[in-house]
DOVOKE-240809 format. One line per field, with one value per residue (C-alpha): residue in one letter; x, y, z. Coordinates in Angstrom, 3 decimals. Layout:
DOVOKE-240809
rest = (A,...)
east = (X,...)
north = (Y,...)
up = (Z,...)
//
This chain:
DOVOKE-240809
rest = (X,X,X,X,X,X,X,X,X,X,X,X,X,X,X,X,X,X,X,X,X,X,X,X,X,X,X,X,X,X,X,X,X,X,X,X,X,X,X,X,X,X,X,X,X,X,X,X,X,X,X,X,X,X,X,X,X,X,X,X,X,X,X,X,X,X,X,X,X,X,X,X,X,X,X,X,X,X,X,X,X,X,X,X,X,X,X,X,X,X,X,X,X,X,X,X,X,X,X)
east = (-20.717,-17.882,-14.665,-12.306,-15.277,-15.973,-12.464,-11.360,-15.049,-14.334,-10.768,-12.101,-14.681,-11.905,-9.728,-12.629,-13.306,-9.259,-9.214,-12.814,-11.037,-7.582,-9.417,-12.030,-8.987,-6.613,-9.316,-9.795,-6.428,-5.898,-8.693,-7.081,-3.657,-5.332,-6.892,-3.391,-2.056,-4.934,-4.215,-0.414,-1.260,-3.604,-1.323,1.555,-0.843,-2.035,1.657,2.161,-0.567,0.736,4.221,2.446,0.264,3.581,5.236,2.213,2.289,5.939,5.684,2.997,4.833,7.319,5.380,2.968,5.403,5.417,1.279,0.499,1.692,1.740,-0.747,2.279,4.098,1.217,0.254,4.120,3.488,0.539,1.588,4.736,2.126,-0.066,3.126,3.655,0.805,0.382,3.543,2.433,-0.557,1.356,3.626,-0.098,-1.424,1.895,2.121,-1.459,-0.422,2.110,-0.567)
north = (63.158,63.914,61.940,63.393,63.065,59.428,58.028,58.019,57.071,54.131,53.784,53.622,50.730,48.938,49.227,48.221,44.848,44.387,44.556,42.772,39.528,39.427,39.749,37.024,35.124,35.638,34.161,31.184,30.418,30.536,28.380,26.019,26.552,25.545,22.646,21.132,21.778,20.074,16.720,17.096,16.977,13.560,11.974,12.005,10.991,8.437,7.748,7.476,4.930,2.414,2.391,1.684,-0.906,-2.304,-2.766,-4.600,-6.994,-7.866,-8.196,-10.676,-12.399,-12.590,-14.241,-16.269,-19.527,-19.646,-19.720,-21.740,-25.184,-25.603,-28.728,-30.602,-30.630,-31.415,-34.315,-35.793,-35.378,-37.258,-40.090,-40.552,-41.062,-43.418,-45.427,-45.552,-46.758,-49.146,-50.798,-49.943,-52.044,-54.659,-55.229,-55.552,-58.040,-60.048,-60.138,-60.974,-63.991,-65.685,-64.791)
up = (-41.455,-43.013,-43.455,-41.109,-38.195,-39.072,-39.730,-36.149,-34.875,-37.193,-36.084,-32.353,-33.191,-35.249,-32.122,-29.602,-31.480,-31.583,-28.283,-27.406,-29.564,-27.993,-24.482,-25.484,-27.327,-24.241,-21.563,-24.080,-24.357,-20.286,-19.857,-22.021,-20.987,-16.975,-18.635,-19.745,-16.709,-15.182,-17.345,-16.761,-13.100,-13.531,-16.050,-13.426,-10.385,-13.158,-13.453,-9.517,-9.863,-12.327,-10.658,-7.362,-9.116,-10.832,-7.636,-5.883,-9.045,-8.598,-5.098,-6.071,-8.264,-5.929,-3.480,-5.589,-5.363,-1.738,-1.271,-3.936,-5.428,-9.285,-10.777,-12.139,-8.851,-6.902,-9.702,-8.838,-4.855,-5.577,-7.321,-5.116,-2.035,-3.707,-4.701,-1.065,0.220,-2.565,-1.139,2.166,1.216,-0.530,2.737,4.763,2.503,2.850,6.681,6.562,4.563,6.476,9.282)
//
């Protein structure tokens, strides 16, 4: 085969596997180009999530004081009744006395 015949054969199949690689490289690169958009689109539901999640926790926060009582203040609410009723008691045992 001579040279003139087998340059542009060769030319063609240079020009075939160009174009076989940019289409192969052009699908790979739209698959991955769908991908990030993909993750863009769960980061900011992810996102969406957190500031939901954030705003339940402050309204929690918020609201935690007025369901619950903390051990020190319920150690002093404690301690002021039993003061009471030991006078309470005291005040029993006197009238029972001059009984």
């Amino acid at each position: 085969m001579p040279l003139s015949e087998a340059l542009p054969l060769l030319l063609g199949i240079v020009a075939l596997f160009v174009g076989l690689i940019k289409f192969f490289l052009d699908r790979y690169l739209a698959q991955i180009e769908k991908r990030f958009d993909q993750l863009e689109e769960a980061m900011r539901n992810e996102a969406a999530g957190v500031t939901a999640l954030r705003e339940e926790f402050l309204r929690l926060k918020a609201e935690l004081p007025l369901h619950y009582v903390r051990r020190e203040d319920d150690i002093r609410n404690q301690t002021v009744i039993n003061a009471k009723l030991d006078a309470l008691y005291l005040k029993i045992e006197g009238l029972k006395e001059k009984v």
